[in-house]
C-alpha positions as CSV (number, residue, x, y, z in Angstrom):
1,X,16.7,-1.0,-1.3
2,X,14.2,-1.9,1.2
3,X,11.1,-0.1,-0.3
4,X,11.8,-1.4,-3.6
5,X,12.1,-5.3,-1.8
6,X,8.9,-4.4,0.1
7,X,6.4,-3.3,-3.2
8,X,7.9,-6.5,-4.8
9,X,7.0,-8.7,-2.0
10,X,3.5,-7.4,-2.0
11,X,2.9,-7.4,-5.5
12,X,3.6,-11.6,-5.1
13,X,-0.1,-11.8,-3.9
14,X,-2.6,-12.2,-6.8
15,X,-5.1,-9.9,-5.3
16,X,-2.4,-7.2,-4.9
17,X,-1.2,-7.8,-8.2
18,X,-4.6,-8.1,-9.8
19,X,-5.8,-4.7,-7.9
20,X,-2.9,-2.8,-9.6
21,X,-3.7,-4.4,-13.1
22,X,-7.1,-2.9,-13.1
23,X,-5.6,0.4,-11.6
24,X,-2.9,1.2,-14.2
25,X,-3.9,4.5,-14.8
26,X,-4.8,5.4,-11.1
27,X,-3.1,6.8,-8.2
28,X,-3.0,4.0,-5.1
29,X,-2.1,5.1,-1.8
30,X,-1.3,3.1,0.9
31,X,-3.4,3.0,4.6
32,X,-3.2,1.9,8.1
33,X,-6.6,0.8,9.2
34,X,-7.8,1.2,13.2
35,X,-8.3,-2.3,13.3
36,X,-4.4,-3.4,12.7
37,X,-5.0,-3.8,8.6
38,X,-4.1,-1.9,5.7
39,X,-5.6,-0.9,2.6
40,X,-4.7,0.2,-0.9
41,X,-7.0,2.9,-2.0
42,X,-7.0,4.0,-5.7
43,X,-7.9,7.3,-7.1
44,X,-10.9,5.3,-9.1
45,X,-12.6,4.5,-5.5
46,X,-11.7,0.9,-5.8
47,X,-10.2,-0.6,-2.7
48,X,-8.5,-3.5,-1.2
49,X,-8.0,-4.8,2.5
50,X,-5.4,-6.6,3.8
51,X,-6.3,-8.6,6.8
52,X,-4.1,-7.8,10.1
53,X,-3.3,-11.8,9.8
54,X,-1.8,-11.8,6.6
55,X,1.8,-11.8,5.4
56,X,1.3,-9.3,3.4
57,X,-0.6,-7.3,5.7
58,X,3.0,-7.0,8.1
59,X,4.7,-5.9,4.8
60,X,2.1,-3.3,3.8
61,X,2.7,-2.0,7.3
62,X,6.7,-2.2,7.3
63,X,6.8,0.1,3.8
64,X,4.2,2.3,5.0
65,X,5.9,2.7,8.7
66,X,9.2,3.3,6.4
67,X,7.8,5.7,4.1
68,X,7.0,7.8,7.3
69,X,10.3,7.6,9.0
70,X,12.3,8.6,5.8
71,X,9.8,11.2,4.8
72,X,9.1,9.3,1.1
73,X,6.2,8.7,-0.7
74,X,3.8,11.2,1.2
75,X,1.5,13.3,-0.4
76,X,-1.3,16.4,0.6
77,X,-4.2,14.9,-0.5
78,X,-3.9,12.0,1.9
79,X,-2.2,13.1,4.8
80,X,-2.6,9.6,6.6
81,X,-1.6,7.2,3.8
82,X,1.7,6.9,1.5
83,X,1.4,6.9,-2.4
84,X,2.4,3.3,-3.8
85,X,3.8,3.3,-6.9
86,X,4.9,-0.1,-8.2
């Protein structure tokens, strides 16, 4: 399935991977940013940005965009992000 390919692919970078590591225990959610990138945003407060030039950035951006034309993965509490569960 393309959601599952998509949270794969983005779990290949180390910072992705290492920022779900140290969130575990946490809800992440998954954000458009004004200024073309995307961040993860965990229910600790920790954050990470993906830069509009990277590769993973465009992923980030395909799964969230897909999330919101299938109706998946949304939730109340952020009505402008997707939850990301890996």
């Amino acid at each position: 399935e393309l959601e599952q390919k998509l949270k794969a692919d983005l779990l290949k970078d180390p910072l992705t991977a290492n920022f779900f590591q140290q969130n575990q225990s946490n809800q992440i959610f998954l954000e458009k940013r004004a200024d073309g990138s995307v961040q993860f945003v965990s229910s600790s407060g920790q954050s990470l940005i993906l830069e509009k030039s990277s590769i993973h950035c465009s992923k980030a951006i395909q799964l969230f965009d897909f999330c919101h034309d299938n109706q998946v993965n949304l939730t109340v509490l952020r009505p402008n992000a997707v939850t990301f569960n890996s």
